[in-house]
N, C-alpha and C positions, 0 to 999 in steps of 0.2 A: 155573628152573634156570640156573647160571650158563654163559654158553657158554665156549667152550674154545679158546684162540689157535689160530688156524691152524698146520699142522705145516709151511707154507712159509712163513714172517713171514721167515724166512732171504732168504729169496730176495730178498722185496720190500724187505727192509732195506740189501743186498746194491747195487740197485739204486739206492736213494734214495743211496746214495753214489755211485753211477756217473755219474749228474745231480746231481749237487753241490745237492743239497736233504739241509737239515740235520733229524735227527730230533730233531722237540719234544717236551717233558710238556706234556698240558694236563687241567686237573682236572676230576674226573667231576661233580660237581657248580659248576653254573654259576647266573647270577643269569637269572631266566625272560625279564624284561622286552623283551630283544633281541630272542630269537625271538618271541614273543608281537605285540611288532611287525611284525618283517620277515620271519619264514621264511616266511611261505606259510599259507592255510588249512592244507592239507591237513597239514601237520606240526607247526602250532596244538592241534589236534586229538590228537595223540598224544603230548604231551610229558607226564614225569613229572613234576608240577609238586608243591612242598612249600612248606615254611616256615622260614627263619632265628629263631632265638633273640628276634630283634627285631622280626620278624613281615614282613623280605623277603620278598619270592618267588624260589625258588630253583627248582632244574631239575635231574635227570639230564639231561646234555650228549644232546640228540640227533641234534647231526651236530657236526661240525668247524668249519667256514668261520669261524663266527661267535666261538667261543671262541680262532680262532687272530688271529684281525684282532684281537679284545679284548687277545690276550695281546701284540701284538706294540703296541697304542696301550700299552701299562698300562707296557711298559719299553724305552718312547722310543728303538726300535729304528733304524736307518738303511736308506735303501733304496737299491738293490734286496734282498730278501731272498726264501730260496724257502725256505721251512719244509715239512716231511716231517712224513707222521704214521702210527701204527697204536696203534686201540686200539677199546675198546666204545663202540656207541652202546646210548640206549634208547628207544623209543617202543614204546605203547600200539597193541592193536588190529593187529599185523603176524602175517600166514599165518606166517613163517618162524623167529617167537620175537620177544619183545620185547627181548631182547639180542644184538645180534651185534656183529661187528666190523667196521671200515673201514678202510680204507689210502689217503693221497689228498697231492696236493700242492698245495698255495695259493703261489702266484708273486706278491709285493705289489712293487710301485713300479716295474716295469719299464715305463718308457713308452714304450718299442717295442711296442705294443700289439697289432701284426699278428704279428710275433714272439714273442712273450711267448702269443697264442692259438696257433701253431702248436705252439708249443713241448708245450704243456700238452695237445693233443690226444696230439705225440707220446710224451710222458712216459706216457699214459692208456694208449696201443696198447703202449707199451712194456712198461709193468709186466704186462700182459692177456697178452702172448707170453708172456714170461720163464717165469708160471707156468702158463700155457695151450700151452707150444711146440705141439700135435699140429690145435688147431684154429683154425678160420676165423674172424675175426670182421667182422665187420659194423660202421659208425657211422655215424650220422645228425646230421648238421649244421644248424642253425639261426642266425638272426640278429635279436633282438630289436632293436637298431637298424636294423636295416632294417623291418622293421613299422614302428617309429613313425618316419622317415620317409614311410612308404608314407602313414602315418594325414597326418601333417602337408602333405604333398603334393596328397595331395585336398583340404584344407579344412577337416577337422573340429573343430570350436569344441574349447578344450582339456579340457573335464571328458570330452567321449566319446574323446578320445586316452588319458585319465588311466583310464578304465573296459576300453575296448578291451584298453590296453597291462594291465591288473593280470590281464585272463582270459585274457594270450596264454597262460600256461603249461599250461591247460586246454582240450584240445578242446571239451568239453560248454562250459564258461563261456564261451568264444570264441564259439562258434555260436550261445549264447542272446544275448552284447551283441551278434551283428551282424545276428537275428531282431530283437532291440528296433531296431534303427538302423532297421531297411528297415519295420516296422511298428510303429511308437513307442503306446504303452499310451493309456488317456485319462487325465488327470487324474482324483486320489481325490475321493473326494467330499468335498473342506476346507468349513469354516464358510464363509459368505460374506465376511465379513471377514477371513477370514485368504487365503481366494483371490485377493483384490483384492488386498492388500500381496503376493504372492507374484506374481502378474500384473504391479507395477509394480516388483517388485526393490527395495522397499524393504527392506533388509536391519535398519537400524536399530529403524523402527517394527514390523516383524514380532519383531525380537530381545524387544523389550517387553511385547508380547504373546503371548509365549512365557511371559518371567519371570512376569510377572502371574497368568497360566493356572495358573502350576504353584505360585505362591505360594498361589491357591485353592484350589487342588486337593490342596498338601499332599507335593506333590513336592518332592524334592532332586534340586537337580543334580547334587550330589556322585553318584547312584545312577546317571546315565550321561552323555549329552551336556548341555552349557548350553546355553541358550537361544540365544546365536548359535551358536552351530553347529548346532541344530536348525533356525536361521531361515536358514542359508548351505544346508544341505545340501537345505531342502526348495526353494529358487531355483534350485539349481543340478538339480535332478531336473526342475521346469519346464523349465528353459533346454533340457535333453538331450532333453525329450520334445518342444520344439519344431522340433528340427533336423531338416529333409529333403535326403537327400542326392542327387543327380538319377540317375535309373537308370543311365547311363554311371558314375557314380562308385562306384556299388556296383557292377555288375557289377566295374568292376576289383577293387575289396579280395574280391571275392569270387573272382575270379579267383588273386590276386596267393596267398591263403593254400591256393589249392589247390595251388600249383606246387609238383611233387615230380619233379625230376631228376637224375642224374649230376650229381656236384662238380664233374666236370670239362667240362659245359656249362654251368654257373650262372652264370658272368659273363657269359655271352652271353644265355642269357637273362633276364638281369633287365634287362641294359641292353636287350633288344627290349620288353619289357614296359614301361619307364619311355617309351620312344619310343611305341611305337603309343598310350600313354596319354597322352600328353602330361605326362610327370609328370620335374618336376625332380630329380633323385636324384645328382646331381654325387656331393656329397661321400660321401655312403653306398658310392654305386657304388664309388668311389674305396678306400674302409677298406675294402669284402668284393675289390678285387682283390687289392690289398696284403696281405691276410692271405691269400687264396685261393695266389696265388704262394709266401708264406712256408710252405706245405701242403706244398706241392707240392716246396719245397726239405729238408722231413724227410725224404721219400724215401717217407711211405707207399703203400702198396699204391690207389692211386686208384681202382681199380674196386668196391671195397670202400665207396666214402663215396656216403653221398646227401645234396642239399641238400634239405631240406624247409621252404617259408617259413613254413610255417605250426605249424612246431615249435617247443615249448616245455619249461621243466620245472616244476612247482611249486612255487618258490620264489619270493617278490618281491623279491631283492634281486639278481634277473639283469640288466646292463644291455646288452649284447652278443651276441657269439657264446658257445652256448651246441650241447652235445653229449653224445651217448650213445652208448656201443660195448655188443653182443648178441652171442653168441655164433650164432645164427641168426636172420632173419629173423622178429619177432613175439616173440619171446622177454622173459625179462624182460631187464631191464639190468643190465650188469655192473659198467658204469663211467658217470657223468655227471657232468660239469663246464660253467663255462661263464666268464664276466669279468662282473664286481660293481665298475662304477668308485665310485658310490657309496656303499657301504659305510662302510667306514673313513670318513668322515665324518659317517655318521648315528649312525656308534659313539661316534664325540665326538674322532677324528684330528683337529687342528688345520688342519692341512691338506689339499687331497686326493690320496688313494696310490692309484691305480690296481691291481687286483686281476681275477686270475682264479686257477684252480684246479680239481680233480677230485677225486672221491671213487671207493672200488671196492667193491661190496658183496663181502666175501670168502667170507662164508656160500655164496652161489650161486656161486662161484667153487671152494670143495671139494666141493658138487655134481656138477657138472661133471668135478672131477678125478677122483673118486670112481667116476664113470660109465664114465669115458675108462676104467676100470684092466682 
């Protein structure tokens, strides 16, 4: 069944002119390969994936972010630019319909980056009022660059930063890469031959025996990874299994992603954190104050925000500050945004445009008003 524009799009359109964000067309059907990439398992998993005439892979659009960077590479747009949106998404497998609608706004090239994240939480709290006036909301703040700081601080060889950083956006996946970190698996039981070349990182002579293997065997590569990258990825799962990280250094990341406090003690306590650990975090510290102040000058309600370090959202093309506003406590989400500096460059931008932005689920949003009546 097809869903049905919200009866307040007024409102929210109303407002996208009030923030000087222009409202875009972006077409429902989009090319898969992007998200397929970058969006994230979890919304890999739900897209409605078809076929071009020519045997592309296409897509029902099922969120924005990505169709709006495309659209803004595709007609060599100038920046800064802040594009406005409202329209259907669709994924597979969702409690609330496989079609609803979103409302959201992507901020590209503003390199005031502490500014450009305040801005976009306030435009988030803002739209959430407008058509929410009568209740409370809540928002939970995070910082993916600060994790990979925290990761890079301690020491961690970079394939377990490149594991850590991809499971931040998942509790369950976070807590299983840092079970593997504190108790790393045994090695599978490889041929003897292939565990000696995997033993000495010979990438070259393992890649050969790889080809060879599958030349026998009757395999194409074409049908998933080549043989180097089956001979890169199985060295670099050695390398991860061999890294011990010293009990001081796990307690801290163990520590560091439990911290959940008031926005408006966060600066202080990460800078005690980075102190009692010895851990250098200058410039991080530096970017969550600059944008923390830049918060604090929209004017929102502060009692209302929490920093949690250890929050995330399911998409892999977060590279920043990264957020979610609820109408109570535990609830689902109304609104989640976050900054994707690279992005538009893996899009095939010539250059790189700095990007953040939010979406609003509006479904759960005339819930709510529905309720309120």
């Amino acid at each position: 069944m097809t869903s049905r524009i919200p009866d307040f799009a007024d409102e929210i359109v109303a407002l996208f002119a009030e923030r000087n964000a222009a409202l875009t067309d972006i077409a429902i059907i989009q090319p898969a390969d992007p998200f397929l990439d970058m969006a994230g398992e979890d919304l890999r998993r739900r897209i409605f994936l078809t076929e071009s005439e020519t045997g592309a892979a296409l897509c029902l659009r099922p969120e924005f972010t990505i169709p709006v960077c495309l659209d803004h590479i595709e007609k060599r747009a100038a920046t800064p630019q802040r594009y406005a949106y409202l329209g259907e998404v669709f994924r597979q497998q969702r409690a609330g319909g496989a079609e609803f609608f979103q409302a959201g706004i992507e901020d590209l090239g503003e390199t005031d980056s502490a500014s450009a994240d305040a801005r976009s939480l306030a435009d988030a709290h803002a739209l959430l009022s407008r058509v929410l006036p009568d209740r409370p909301l809540i928002a939970t703040l995070g910082d993916q660059g600060m994790f990979e700081a925290v990761l890079a601080a301690l020491g961690l060889p970079r394939g377990w930063q490149k594991r850590l950083t991809r499971a931040f956006g998942s509790q369950k996946l976070l807590q299983a890469a840092i079970d593997d970190l504190a108790n790393p698996h045994a090695s599978p039981g490889l041929p003897r031959e292939v565990a000696g070349l995997v033993t000495r990182g010979d990438e070259t002579a393992l890649s050969e025996h790889v080809a060879a293997f599958m030349e026998e065997t009757g395999l194409s590569p074409s049908a998933g990874r080549n043989p180097q990258e089956i001979a890169r990825r199985l060295i670099e799962k050695a390398e991860l299994r061999s890294v011990r990280l010293s009990a001081e250094a796990m307690a801290a990341l163990k520590r560091f992603v439990g911290l959940k406090v008031p926005f408006a003690q966060a600066s202080a306590v990460l800078a005690g954190f980075a102190a009692e650990n010895s851990l250098i975090l200058d410039e991080a510290l530096e970017a969550f104050d600059a944008r923390a102040q830049r918060i604090v000058e929209q004017g929102l309600p502060l009692d209302t925000l929490t920093y949690d370090a250890g929050f995330g959202r399911p998409l892999d093309y977060y590279t920043g500050f990264i957020f979610e506003i609820t109408g109570e406590a535990g609830k689902q989400a109304l609104a989640g945004g976050g900054r994707y500096d690279r992005l538009l460059t893996l899009l095939g931008a010539g250059k790189p445009i700095p990007g953040v932005g939010f979406s609003i689920w509006l479904d759960r949003v005339a819930k709510l008003r529905e309720a309120g009546r």
